[in-house]
Each structure stands twice: as C-alpha cells, then as structure tokens.
N, C-alpha and C positions, 0 to 999 in steps of 0.2 A: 502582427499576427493575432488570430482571434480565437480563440480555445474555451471549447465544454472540457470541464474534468470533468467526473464522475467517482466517486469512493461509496462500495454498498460491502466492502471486502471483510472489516470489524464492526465495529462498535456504534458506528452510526452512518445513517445516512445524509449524504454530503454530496452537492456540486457548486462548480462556481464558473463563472465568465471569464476572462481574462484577455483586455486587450494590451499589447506588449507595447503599442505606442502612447500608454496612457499613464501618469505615476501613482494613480488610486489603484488600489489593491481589486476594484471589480466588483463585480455582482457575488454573494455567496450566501451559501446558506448550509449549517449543517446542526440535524437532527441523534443525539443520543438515542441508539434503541441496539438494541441485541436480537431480533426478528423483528417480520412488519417489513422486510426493505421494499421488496413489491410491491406492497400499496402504497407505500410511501415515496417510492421516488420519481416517478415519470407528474406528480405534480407539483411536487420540491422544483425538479428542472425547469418544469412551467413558471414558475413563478422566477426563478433563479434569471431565465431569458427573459421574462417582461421586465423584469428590472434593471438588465443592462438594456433594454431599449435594443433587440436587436432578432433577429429572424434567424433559421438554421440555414436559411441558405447563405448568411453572413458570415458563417462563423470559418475559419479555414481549416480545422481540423478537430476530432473530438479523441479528448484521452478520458484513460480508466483503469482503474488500478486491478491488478490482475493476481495479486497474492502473491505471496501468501495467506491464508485468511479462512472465512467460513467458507464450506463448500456452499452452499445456498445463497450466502451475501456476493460470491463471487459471480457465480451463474446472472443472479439478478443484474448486476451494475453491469456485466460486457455482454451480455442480450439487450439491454437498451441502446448501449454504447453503437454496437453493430447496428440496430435498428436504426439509432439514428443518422448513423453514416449512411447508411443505404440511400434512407428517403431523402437525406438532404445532398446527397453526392457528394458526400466530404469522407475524406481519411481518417482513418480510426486507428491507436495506438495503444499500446499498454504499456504499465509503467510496476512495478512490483511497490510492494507498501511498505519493502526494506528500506528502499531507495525513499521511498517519501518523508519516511523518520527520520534519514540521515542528511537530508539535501539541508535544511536551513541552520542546521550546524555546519556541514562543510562549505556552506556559501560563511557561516560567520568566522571562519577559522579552520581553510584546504590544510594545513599544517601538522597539527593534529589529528591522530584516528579518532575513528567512529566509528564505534558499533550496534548496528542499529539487531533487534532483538522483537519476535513475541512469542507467546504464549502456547504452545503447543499441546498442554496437558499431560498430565502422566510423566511429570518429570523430563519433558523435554521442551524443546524450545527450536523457534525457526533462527538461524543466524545469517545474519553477511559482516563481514569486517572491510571495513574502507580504509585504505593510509590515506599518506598524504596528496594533497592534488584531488582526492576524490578515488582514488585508483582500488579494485577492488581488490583484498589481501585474501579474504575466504568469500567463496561464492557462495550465494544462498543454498542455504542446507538444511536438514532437519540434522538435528543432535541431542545428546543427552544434555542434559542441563551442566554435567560434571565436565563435561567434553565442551562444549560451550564457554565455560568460562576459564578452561583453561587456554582453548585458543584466544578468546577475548582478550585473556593477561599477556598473551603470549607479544601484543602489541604495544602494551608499555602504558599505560594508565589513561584507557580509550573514555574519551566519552558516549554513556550508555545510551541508546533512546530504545522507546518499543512502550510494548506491554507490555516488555518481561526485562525491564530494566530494573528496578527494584528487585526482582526474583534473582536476577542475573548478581546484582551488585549484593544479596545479601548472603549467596555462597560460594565468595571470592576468595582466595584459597590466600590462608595467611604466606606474610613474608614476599607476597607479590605484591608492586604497588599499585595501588588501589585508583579507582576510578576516578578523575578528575570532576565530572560532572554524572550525574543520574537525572535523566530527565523521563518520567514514564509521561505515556499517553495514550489513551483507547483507540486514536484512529489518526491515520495520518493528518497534517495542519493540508485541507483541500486546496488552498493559494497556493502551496506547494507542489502537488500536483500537478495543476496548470501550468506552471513556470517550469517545472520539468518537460511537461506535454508541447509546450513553447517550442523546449532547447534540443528537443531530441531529433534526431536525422529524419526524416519519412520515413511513413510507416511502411510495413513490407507485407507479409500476410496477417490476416485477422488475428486480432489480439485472443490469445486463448486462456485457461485460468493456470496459474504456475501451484500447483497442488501440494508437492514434495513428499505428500505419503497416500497412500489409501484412506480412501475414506473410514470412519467409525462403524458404521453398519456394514455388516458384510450379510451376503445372502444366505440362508441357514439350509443348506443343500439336504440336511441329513431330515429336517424336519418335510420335506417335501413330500406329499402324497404319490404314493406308484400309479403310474398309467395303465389305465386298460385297453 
C-alpha cells in the first residue's frame, strides 16, 4: 500500500510517502514552524512525491492528522488532504495526533500504557490514555491539567508522550508512581502517521478536524453596531 500522510495540526509542517512493500522508511520531509502551514505545504508534498519517484494517481490512499491541535494548522493539512483525494480519486483518512504520539511506543512495548498528552493552554491539556494492546482507557478529552494527570496516574506509571509531557510529568501528584518514561515532542514522528494511515480500515466519510473545545476567539456580539 501506498500512503501521503499529511501533519499541518502543531508544530510543524510535515508529509511523507510510504510504501508498505518496501523496508526504507520513505520519502519525508518535515519543517518546524508555528504558522506559515499554507504556504508552506502543498510544496513540501511536491517535493515529498518527487522523491519517492511517484504520481498521485499512485498512491492508494491519503492520511492526515486531524487533532487535536491548532485550529488553522488543522483546516490547512485536511483541505489539502481532501483536495488531494479528490483530484487524484483516492480515499482520504484521519488519524488524531493522540494516536500518532502513542503509536511508536505501543508498536515498541502494546504491554504498557501510554499516555499520549498536548498542550491545551490555560492550565489544561488534550488527553487519550492507551492500556495494553493499544486499547483506549480514556478517550480523547479536553481536561484540566490536575484532572489529567490524575487519570494518567490512575494507570500505573504510563509512559508520557505529547507536548505536554513534561507539563504532565512535572505535576504528578506525590505518592503515585511516577512515569516510566517522558518523551516530549512538538509534532507527531510523520512515518508514524503513515503507518497508521497504512493500518487503518477504509476510510468512511471526509476526514473532519477533531477540535474538543471552541475556539479562542469568540465573536464580540455586544461590540456590534445596530442596524438601520
């Protein structure tokens, strides 16, 4: 199988190739930035498919991570995603950026939880908790950071991943045991992705962005001029 990921959801912009009958990791490419993902990725992926040496009507399906994450990096990455499903008649998937923090720990050790973690602001944080097998224990959530890591402890000393792994492991409530590993990172590992975007069933309806709260701006009704 042949697979575009797409990641525009945090911290940088990212895609990669992946073909499943091959033991090289793929074409990839991914760019640190905090904005910019619009201009910056429809020629990342350009360059991304000249280097696997391969065309979109090759490809058999295309993933993209669907957030949790920035409102504007999500919009970017699953409006190209879709776009490019379209034109090239391929199926289009999403895949959450929980799930992409926790996949290459539960592929190194399904035994173990994982909780994968980011950044939410204002004292809170987006959460999923994974047991063993991969199996999900809390479904992705928006939570208080206190609330957070006491369901985190509540699974027995998970390994952290996220952006808010460090935040998570640094108010970890004594007497509970403590994390076995912290692994922070700005943005999911993009081969990841893929190899998720691989394994996952057919797609169903258009990947849409998974939000979990309102956005920061809200419209200021009260400042609104009256109509005449």
């Amino acid at each position: 199988m042949r697979v575009l990921a797409i990641d525009t959801a945090l911290e940088a912009c990212a895609a990669a190739v992946l073909d499943t009958t091959q033991t090289a990791a793929g074409a990839h490419e991914s760019e640190p930035m905090l904005r910019g993902h619009a201009e910056a990725l429809i020629p990342l992926v350009a360059r991304v498919m000249e280097r696997a040496q391969l065309s979109f009507a090759e490809l058999d399906r295309v993933a993209v991570t669907v957030g949790p994450g920035s409102f504007t990096g999500l919009r970017v990455g699953i409006a190209a995603a879709r776009g490019i499903g379209l034109a090239a008649g391929k199926p289009v998937l999403g895949l959450t950026t929980l799930a992409a923090f926790a996949a290459p720990l539960i592929a190194a050790d399904d035994t173990r939880p994982v909780v994968a973690a980011i950044d939410a602001r204002h004292d809170h944080v987006y959460l999923q908790v994974f047991g063993p097998g991969g199996r999900t224990l809390v479904a992705p959530r928006l939570a208080t950071l206190r609330e957070a890591v006491r369901r985190a402890a509540a699974s027995g000393g998970p390994r952290l991943a996220g952006t808010a792994a460090r935040l998570m492991a640094s108010a970890w409530p004594a007497g509970e045991r403590a994390p076995s590993s912290v692994e922070e990172q700005r943005a999911p590992d993009i081969i990841w992705v893929a190899r998720l975007g691989a394994a996952a069933g057919d797609a169903g309806s258009p990947p849409k962005p998974l939000y979990l709260r309102a956005p920061d701006a809200q419209p200021q009704d009260a400042a609104q001029l009256p109509r005449r």
